[in-house]
C-alpha positions as CSV (number, residue, x, y, z in Angstrom):
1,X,156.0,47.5,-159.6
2,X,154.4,44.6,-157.6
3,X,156.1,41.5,-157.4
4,X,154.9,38.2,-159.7
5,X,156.2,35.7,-156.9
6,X,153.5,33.7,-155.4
7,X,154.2,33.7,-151.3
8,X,153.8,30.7,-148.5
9,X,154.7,29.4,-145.6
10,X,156.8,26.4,-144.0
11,X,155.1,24.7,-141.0
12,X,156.6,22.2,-139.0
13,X,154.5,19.4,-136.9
14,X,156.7,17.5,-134.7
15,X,154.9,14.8,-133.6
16,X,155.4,11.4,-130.7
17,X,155.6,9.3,-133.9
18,X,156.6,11.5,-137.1
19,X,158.0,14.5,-138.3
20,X,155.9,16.5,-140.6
21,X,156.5,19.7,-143.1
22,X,153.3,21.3,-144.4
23,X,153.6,24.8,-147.4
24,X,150.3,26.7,-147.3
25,X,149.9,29.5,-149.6
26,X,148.5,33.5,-148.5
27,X,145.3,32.0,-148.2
28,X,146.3,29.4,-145.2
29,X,145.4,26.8,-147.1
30,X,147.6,23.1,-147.7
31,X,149.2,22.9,-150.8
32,X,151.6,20.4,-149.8
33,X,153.2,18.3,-146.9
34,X,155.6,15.6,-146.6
35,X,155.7,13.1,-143.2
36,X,158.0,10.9,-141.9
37,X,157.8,8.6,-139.6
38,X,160.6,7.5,-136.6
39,X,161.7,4.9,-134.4
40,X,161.0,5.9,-130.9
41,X,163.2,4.7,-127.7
42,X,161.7,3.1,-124.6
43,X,165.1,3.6,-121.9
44,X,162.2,2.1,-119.5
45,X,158.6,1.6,-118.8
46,X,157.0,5.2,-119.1
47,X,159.4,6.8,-120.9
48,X,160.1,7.8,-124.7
49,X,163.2,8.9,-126.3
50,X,163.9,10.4,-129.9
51,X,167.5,10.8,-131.4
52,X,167.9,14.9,-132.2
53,X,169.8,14.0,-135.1
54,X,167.3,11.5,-136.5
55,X,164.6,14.0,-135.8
56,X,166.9,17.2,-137.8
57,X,167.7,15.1,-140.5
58,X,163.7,13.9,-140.8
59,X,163.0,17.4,-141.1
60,X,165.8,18.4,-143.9
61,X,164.2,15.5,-146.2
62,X,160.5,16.4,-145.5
63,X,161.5,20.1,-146.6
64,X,163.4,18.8,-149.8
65,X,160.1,16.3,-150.5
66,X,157.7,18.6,-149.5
């Protein structure tokens, strides 16, 4: 017997500015996404910095909101 359950798949964008968490179903196409945005670190001129944990705990809530 085949199984009732509809099947899709987590996607994770981690971007310069934002997290984001996209779902697409069998078909590949969006059926939801949740993004959230971060403060970025300049140490110094050139450089960008993002706190891991920030960026782990962005990702958590996008999953939950998604």
């Amino acid at each position: 017997m085949g199984s009732t359950q509809e099947s899709f798949v987590g996607s994770i964008d981690q971007g310069t500015t934002s997290t984001r968490f996209l779902i697409f179903n069998r078909s590949g196409e969006p059926v939801t996404s949740h993004q959230i945005e971060f403060k970025q670190i300049y140490p110094q001129p050139g450089y960008v910095s993002i706190t891991p944990l920030v960026e782990s705990n962005d990702l958590l809530i996008g999953i939950q909101l998604a």
